[in-house]
matplotlib code that plots the C-alpha trace (Angstrom):
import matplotlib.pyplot as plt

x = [54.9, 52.1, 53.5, 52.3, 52.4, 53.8, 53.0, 55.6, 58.1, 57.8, 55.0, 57.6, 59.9, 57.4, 56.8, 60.4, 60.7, 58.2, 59.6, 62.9, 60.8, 59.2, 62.6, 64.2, 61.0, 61.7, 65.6, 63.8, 61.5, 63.5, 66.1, 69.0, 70.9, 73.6, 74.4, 78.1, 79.5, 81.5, 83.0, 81.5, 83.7, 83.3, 84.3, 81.4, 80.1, 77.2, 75.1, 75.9, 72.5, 73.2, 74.9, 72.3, 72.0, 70.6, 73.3, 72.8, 70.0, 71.5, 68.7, 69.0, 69.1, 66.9, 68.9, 71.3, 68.9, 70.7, 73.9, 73.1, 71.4, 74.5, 76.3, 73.5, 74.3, 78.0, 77.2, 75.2, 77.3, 78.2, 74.9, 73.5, 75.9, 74.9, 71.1, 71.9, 74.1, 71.7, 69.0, 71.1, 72.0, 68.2, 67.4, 69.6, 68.7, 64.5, 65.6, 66.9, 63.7, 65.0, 62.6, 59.5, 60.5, 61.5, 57.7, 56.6, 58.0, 56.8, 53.5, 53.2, 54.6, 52.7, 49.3, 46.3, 48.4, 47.9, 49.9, 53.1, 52.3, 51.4, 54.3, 57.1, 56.2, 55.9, 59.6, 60.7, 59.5, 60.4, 63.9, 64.4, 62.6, 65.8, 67.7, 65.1, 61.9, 58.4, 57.3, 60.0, 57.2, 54.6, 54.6, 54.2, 50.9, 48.2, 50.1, 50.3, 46.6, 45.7, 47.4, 45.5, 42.6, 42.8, 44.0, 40.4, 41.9, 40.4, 42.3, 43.4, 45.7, 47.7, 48.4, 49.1, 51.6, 53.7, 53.0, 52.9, 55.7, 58.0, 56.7, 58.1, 61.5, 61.8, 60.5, 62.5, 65.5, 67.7, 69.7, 68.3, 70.6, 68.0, 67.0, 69.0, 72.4, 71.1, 70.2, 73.2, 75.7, 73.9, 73.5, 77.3, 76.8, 78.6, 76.7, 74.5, 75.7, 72.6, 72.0, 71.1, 68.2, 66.8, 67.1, 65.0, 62.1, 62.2, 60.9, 58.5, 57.0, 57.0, 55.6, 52.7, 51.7, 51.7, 49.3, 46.5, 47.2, 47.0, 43.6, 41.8, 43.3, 41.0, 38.5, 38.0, 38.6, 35.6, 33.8, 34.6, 31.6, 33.1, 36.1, 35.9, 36.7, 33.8, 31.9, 34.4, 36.5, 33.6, 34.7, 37.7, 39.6, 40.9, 43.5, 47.5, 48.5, 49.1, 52.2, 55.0, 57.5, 56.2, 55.5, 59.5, 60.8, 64.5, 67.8, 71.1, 71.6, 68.4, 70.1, 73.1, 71.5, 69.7, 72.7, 74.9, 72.3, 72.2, 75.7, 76.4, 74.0, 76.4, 79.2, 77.8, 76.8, 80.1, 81.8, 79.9, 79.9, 83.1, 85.8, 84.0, 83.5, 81.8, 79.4, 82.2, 82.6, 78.6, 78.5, 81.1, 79.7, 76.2, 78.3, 80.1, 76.5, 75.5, 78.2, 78.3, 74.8, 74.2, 76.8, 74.9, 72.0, 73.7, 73.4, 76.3, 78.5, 76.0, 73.0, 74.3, 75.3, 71.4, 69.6, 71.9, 71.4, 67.7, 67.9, 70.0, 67.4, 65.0, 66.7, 66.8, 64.2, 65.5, 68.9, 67.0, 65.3, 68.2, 70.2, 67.3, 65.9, 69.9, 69.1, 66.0, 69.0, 71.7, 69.3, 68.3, 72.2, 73.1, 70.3, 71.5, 68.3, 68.6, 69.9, 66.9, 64.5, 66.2, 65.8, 62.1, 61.2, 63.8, 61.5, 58.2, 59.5, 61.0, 56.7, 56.7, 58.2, 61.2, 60.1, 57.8, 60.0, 60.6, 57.4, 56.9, 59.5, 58.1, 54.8, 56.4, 58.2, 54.7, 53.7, 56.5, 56.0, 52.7, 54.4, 57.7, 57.3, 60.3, 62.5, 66.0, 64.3, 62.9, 66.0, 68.3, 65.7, 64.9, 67.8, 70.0, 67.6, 66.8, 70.2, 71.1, 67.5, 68.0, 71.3, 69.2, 66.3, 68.7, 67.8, 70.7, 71.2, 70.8, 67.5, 66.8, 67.1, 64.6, 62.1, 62.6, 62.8, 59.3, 57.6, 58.6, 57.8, 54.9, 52.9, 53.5, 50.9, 48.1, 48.9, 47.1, 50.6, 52.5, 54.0, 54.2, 50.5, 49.1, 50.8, 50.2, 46.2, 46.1, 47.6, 45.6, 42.5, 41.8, 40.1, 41.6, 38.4, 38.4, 41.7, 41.8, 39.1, 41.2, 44.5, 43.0, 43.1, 47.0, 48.8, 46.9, 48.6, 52.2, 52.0, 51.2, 54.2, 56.5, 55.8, 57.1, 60.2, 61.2, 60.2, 62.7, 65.1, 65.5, 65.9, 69.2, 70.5, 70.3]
y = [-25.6, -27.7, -30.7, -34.4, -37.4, -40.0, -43.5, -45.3, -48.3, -50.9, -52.5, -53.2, -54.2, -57.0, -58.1, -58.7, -60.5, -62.9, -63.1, -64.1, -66.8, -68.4, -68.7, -70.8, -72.9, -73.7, -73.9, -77.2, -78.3, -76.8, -79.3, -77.9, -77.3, -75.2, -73.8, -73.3, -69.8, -68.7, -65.4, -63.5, -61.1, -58.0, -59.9, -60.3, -63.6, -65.1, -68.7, -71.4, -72.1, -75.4, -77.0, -76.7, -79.8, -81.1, -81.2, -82.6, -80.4, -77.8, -76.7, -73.6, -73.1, -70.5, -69.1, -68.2, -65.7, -62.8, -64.0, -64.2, -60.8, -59.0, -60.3, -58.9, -55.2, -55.5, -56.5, -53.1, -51.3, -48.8, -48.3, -47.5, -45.1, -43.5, -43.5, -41.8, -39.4, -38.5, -38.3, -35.8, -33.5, -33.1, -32.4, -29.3, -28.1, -28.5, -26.5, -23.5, -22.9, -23.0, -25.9, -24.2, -20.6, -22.1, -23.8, -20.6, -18.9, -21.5, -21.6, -17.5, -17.3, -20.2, -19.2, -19.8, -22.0, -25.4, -26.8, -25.2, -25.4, -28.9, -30.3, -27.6, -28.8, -32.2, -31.8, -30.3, -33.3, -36.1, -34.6, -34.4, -38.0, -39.3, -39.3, -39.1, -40.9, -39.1, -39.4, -36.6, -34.2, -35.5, -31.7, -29.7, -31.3, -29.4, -26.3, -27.9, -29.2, -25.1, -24.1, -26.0, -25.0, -21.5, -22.3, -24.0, -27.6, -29.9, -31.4, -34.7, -32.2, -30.7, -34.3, -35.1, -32.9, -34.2, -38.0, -38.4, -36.2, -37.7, -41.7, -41.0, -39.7, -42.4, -45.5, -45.2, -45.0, -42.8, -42.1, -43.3, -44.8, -46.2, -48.5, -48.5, -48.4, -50.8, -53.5, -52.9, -53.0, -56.6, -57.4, -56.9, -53.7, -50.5, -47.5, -45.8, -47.6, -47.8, -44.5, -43.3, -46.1, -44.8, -41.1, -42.6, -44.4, -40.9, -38.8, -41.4, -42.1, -38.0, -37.5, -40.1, -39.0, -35.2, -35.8, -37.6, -34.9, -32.1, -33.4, -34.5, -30.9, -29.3, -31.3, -30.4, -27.0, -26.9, -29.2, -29.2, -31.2, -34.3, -34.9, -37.4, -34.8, -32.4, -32.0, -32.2, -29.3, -27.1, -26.9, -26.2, -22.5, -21.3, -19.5, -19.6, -16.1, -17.4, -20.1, -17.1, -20.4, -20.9, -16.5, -16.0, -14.5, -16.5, -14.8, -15.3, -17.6, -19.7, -20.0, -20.7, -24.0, -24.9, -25.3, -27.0, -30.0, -30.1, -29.8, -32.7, -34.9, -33.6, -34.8, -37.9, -39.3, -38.2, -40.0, -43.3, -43.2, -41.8, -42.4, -45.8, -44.5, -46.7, -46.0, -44.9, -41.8, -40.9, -41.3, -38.4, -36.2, -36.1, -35.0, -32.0, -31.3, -30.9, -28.3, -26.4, -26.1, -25.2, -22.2, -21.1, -20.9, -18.9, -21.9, -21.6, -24.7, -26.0, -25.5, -27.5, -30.4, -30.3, -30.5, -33.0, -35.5, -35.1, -35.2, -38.9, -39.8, -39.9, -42.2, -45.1, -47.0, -47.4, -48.5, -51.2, -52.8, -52.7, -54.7, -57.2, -57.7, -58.8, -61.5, -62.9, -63.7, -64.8, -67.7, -69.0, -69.0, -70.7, -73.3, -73.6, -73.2, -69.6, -71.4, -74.3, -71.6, -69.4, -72.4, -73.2, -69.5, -69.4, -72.9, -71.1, -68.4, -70.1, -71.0, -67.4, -66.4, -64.6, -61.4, -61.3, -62.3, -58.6, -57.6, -60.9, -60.0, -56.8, -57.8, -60.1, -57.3, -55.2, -58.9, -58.5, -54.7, -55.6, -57.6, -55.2, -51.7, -50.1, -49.6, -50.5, -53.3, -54.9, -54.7, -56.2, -59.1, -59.8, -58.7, -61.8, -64.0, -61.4, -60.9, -64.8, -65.7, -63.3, -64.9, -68.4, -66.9, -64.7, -61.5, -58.9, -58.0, -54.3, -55.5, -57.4, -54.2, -51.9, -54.7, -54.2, -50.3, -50.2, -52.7, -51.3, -47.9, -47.4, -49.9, -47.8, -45.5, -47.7, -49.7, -48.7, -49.7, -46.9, -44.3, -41.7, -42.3, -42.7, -39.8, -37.1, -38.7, -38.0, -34.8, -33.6, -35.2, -37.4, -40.3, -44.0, -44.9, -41.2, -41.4, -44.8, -43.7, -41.0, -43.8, -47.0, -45.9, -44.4, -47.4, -49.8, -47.0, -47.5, -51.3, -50.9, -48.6, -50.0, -53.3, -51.7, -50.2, -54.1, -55.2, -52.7, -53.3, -57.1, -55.9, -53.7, -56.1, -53.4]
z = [-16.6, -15.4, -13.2, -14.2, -12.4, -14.5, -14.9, -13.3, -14.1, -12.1, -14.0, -16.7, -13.4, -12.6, -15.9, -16.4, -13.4, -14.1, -17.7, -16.0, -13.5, -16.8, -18.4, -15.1, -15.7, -19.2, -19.0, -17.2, -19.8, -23.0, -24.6, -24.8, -28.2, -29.4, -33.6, -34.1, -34.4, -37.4, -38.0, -41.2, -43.4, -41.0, -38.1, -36.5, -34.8, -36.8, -36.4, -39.0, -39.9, -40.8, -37.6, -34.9, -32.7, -29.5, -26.1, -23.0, -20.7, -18.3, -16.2, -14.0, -10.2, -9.5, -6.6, -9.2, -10.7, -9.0, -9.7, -13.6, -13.0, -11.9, -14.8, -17.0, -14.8, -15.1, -19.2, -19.8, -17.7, -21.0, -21.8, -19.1, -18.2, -22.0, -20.7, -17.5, -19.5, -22.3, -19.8, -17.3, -20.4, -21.6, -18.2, -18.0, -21.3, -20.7, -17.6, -19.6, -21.2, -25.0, -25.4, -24.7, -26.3, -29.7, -29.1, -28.6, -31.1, -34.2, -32.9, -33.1, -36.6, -37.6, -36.3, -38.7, -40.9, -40.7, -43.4, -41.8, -38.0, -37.5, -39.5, -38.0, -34.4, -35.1, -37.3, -34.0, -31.3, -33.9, -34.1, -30.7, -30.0, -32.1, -28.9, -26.3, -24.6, -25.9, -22.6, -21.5, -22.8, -20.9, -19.0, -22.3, -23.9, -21.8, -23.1, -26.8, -26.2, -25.6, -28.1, -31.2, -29.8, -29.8, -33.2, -33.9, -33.9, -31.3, -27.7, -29.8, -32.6, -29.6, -28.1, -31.5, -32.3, -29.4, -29.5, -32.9, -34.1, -31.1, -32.3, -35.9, -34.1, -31.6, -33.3, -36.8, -34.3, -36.1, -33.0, -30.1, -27.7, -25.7, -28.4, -31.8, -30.2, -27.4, -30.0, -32.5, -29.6, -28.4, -32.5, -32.7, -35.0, -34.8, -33.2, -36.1, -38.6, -41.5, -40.4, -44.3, -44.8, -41.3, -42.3, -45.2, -42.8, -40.7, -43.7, -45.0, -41.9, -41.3, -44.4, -43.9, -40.5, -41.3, -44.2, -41.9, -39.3, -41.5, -43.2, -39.6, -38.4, -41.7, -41.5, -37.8, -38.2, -40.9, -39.0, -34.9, -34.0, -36.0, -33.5, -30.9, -28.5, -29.9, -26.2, -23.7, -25.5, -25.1, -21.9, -22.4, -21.7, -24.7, -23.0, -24.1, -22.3, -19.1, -19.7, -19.7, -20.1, -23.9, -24.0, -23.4, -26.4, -27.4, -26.7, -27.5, -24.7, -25.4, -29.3, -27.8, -25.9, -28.7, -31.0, -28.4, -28.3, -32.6, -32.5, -29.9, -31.8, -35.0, -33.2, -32.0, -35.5, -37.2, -34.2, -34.7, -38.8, -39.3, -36.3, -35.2, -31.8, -29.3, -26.5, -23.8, -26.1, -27.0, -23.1, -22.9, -25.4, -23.0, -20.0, -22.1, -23.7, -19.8, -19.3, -22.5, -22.7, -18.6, -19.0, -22.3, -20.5, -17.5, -15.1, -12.2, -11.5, -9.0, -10.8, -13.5, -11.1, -9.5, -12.9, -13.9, -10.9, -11.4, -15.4, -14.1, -12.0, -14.3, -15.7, -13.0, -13.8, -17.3, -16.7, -13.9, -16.4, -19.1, -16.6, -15.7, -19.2, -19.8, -17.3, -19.4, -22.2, -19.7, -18.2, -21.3, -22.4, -19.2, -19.8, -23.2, -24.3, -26.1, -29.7, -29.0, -29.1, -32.0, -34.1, -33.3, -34.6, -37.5, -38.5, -38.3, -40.0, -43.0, -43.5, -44.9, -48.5, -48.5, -49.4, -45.6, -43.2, -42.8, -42.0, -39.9, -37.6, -36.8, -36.2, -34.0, -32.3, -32.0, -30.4, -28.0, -27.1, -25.2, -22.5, -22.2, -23.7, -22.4, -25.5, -23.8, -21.7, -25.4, -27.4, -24.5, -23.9, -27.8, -29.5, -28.3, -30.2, -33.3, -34.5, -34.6, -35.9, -38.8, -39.5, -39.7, -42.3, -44.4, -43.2, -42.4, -38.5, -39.6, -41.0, -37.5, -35.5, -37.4, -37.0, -33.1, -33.7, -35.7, -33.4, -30.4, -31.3, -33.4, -31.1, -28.0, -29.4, -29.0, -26.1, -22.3, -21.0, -22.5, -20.1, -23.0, -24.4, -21.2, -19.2, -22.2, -22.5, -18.5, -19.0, -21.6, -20.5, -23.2, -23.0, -24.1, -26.1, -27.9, -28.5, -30.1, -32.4, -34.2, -33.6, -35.1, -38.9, -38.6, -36.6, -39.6, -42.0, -40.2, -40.1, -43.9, -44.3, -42.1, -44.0, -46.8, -45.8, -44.3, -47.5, -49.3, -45.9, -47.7, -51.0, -50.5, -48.1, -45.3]

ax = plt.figure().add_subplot(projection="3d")
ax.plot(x, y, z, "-o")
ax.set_aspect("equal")
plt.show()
């Protein structure tokens, strides 16, 4: 498979840090104030949206950043580990080759039928993009972006099928552990609970995006020189033949892998819904995933150890910024300014009725998602003031987290500062502006529909 050189994390490293310099600064400007904690009726913590006052200032040192920093590490500790874990597992199964035969395989057998090919391979990225990072397929799209076109589609379908399928999977955060269970463990939620009203989001949102996929995929088809991409494909070779990872028929072992990973996310749901498991146990159901699915796949002991080191590796940068976008939270609680500022916005947001303080917060989440557009690094920075704020504007904390889950997905599809968008648009040559032509109309479509599944968020008290 084609190697890609990804965009790396540091950006987001630098951001943070200066995100964690501004909030020093304002720990000395802020006053400070504090709401009083009660305990609702499932135990939880919640603000009392009626006893916030102003307490004397406490201004932090900025030679304790570090210190407050470690704390945030030593906080997270649990999920990182769960990110390192899930990151490890996938590694060893993309290693096997299941991935890339079952691709394969659908794209044979759906050959020269649009209606059935574009949504079974998206079905297949979203599914997987429950648990894991779109950008972990940043190596497949040339292949996927060869594909449609010997199919008749144009470069943008084949980059489509991968960005697009794996944005409905990852940003309706059905499962992801980098972002659902990193906000609902910081919101005081248990792991996948409101799962159903996700599943729910999943298929609307799956359903929405196939239908403008399928028609630009006709309309190109019947008309190639209205895509974007219409000159520089010309130049493309048309040629699938020579990728023998995708060619390799499936096997029993290759079935084998691919059921161990369905069966582990099986386990990992029933575990969270139904025996109230917390993250030290998903955590443990990666490693065994790793194992089970490295002998399926005829790995020997030490194979599976190397893929799993590099699968963990991968992995770093996210668990750095986890643990420093912790920080951002941890100086504004040690200035006392974190309840100051979660009344300001719970003030500006009572401006809007009700009914739009759903779809408020989550264009206040896209807003967010511009400055830090790692997934884990959002929810640990924003979630501490999300979840209280929607206590404050009587919205449910369940509620709270899909507006960070649909405004720090969908958005990622647009932005320059994406690692998934960008790394897939290098690797498929694709330019920005080309892109953003066919992009424009659908993320105005998901704001629209993710609107509207806040909006019926509030009305069943998710």
């Amino acid at each position: 498979m084609e190697k890609v050189k990804k965009k790396k994390v540091p950006h987001t490293l630098v951001i943070l840090m200066i995100i964690i310099l501004c909030a020093v600064v304002l720990t000395w400007i802020i006053p400070a104030g504090a709401y009083e904690r009660i305990e609702n009726a499932k135990g939880v913590k919640v603000i009392d949206p009626e006893s916030f006052n102003y307490i004397e200032k406490s201004p932090v040192n900025p030679l304790k950043i570090f210190n407050i920093s470690l704390e945030g590490f030593k906080d997270t500790a649990t999920l990182i580990f769960v990110i390192l874990f899930s990151g490890a597992s996938f590694n060893v199964i993309t290693m096997s080759g299941a991935l890339q035969s079952l691709i394969g395989a659908v794209s044979k057998k759906t050959k020269s039928k649009e209606y059935l090919f574009i949504p079974i391979l998206t079905l297949i990225f979203g599914l997987i993009c429950t648990t894991q990072g779109v950008n972990t397929f940043i190596g497949f799209a040339p292949i996927m972006v060869m594909i449609a076109l010997a199919m008749g589609f144009d470069s943008i379908i084949g980059a489509s099928i991968i960005l697009l399928g794996g944005a409905v999977g990852f940003s309706t955060g059905t499962l992801n552990v980098n972002t659902t269970i990193v906000a609902q463990e910081i919101a005081g939620l248990a792991p996948y609970s409101g799962l159903s009203y996700r599943v729910v989001c999943f298929i609307v949102f799956y359903i929405v995006t196939n239908l403008y996929l399928v028609k630009y995929a006709l309309k190109i088809k019947k008309k190639p020189e209205l895509s974007p991409m219409y000159e520089l494909d010309k130049l493309r070779v048309k040629d699938v033949d020579s990728h023998d990872e995708f060619n390799a028929p499936m096997d029993a072992r290759k079935w084998a892998v691919i059921i161990s990973l369905f069966a582990a996310l099986g386990i990992i749901v029933y575990g969270g819904v139904k025996l109230k498991w917390k993250l030290e146990e998903t955590a443990v159901v990666f490693i065994w995933l790793s194992i089970v699915a490295g002998f399926a796949a005829g790995f020997t002991p030490s194979q599976i150890a190397k893929y799993f080191v590099e699968g963990a590796k991968k992995m770093i940068g996210a668990a750095l910024i986890i643990g420093l976008a912790r920080t951002v939270s941890g100086v504004l609680d040690a200035g006392k300014i974190m309840d100051t500022s979660i009344h300001a916005m719970s003030s500006w947001l009572n401006f809007f009725p009700q009914i739009l303080k759903g779809p408020v917060m989550f264009i206040v989440n896209i807003i967010v998602n511009m400055f830090i557009t790692s997934g884990s690094g959002q929810a640990a920075a924003i979630m501490p003031i999300f979840a209280p704020l929607a206590d404050t504007i009587g919205l449910t904390r369940q509620t709270a987290v899909l507006a960070f889950n649909f405004g720090d997905g969908f958005c990622n599809y647009i932005l320059p500062t994406s690692t998934a968008l960008m790394g897939i648009l290098g690797a498929t040559d694709i330019p920005y502006d080309k892109w953003m032509i066919f992009m424009g109309k659908l993320f105005g479509i998901w704001i629209i529909v993710g609107s509207i599944m806040m909006i019926g968020a509030q009305v069943i008290n998710f």
